[in-house]
N, C-alpha and C positions, 0 to 999 in steps of 0.2 A: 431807729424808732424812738418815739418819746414817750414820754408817759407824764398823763396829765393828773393833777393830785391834786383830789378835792378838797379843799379846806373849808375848818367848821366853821359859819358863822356865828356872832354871838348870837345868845335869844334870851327874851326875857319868858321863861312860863310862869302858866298858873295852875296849880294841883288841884285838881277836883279828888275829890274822898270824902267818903261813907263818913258825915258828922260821928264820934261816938262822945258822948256826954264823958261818961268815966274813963278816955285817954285813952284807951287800949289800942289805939293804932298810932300813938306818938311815936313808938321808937321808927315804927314805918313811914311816918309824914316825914323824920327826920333822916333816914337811910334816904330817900327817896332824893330830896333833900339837899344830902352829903354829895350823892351821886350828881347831881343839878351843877352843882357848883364846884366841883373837883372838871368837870367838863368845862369851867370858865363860862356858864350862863350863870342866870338869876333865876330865881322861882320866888311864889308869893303863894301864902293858900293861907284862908281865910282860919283858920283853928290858929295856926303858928301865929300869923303876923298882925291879923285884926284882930281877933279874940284873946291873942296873951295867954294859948292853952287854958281858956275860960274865966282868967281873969279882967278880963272886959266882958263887962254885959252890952251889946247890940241889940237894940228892936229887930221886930222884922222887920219892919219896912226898912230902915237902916240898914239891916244887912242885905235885904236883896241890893239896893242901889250901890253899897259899899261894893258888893261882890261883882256886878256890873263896871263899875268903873276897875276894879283889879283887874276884870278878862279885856277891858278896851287898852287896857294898858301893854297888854301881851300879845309876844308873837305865837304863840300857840297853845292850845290848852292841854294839859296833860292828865288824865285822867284814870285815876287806879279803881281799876273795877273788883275789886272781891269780893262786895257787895253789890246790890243794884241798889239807889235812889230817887226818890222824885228830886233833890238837889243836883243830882250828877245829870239827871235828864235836861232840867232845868239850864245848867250852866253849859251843856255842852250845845242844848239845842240855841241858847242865845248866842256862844263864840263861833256857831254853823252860820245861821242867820246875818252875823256879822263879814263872816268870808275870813275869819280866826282858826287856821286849821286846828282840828282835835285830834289825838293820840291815845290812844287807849295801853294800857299796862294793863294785862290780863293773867292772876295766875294759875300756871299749868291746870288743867281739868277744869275751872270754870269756862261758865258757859257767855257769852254777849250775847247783851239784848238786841233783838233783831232791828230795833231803832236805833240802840247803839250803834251798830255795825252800818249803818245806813249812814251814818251821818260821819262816822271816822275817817277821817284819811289814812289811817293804816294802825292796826292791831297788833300789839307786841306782845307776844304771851312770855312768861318769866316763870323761871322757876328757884334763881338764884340772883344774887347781887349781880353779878356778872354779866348774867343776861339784861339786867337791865340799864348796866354801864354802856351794854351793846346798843341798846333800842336808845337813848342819848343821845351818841354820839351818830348813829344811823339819821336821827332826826335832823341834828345839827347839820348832818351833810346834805339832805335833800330840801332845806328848806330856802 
């Protein structure tokens, strides 16, 4: 008997998260992040890599189009729900729309939006690092 082994392919994501003005989900965009790239993909999210942790100022209108050409750039969007936003609805409903699957990071006890869930290809709830090194390499392999 054989046994067939699925290997990961690369991916490039894009992290969708709750804007916070004052940082307070940095060391999270950055764990998230570590994890992205310890799995041999690439991730992009708009706080890190366009805004410079808020040292770039972007328009709006500049950033929605920035932020559009990020998710056209990606195989899949990755999306950490702790919060809800009209940004996270925003970006996930455009990478749905595009045929860009989305991936939801949910932690343990919250709740998805019922549009959210509508629109995911699949919901990983976390409760620790680990859990979410799982829900990674789980994506890498089904994608």
């Amino acid at each position: 008997m054989s046994i067939i082994l699925m290997e990961e392919e690369f991916m490039q994501f894009y992290l969708g998260i709750k804007y916070k003005e004052d940082l307070s989900n940095k060391a999270l965009i950055e764990k998230i992040s570590c994890i992205v790239e310890e799995e041999d993909h690439e991730i992009v999210c708009v706080h890190k890599d366009l805004e410079d942790w808020g040292r770039n100022h972007v328009s709006s209108e500049d950033l929605m189009m920035r932020t559009m050409e990020m998710i056209d750039d990606c195989d899949a969007l990755l999306i950490e729900f702790s919060e809800k936003g009209v940004g996270l609805g925003i970006e996930a409903g455009y990478a749905f729309a595009k045929s860009i699957p989305v991936y939801v990071l949910l932690p343990k006890g919250k709740l998805l939006s019922t549009t959210m869930n509508g629109i995911c290809k699949k919901c990983f709830e976390y409760e620790t690092t680990e859990d979410i090194v799982m829900s990674i390499k789980e994506i890498g392999k089904t994608s």
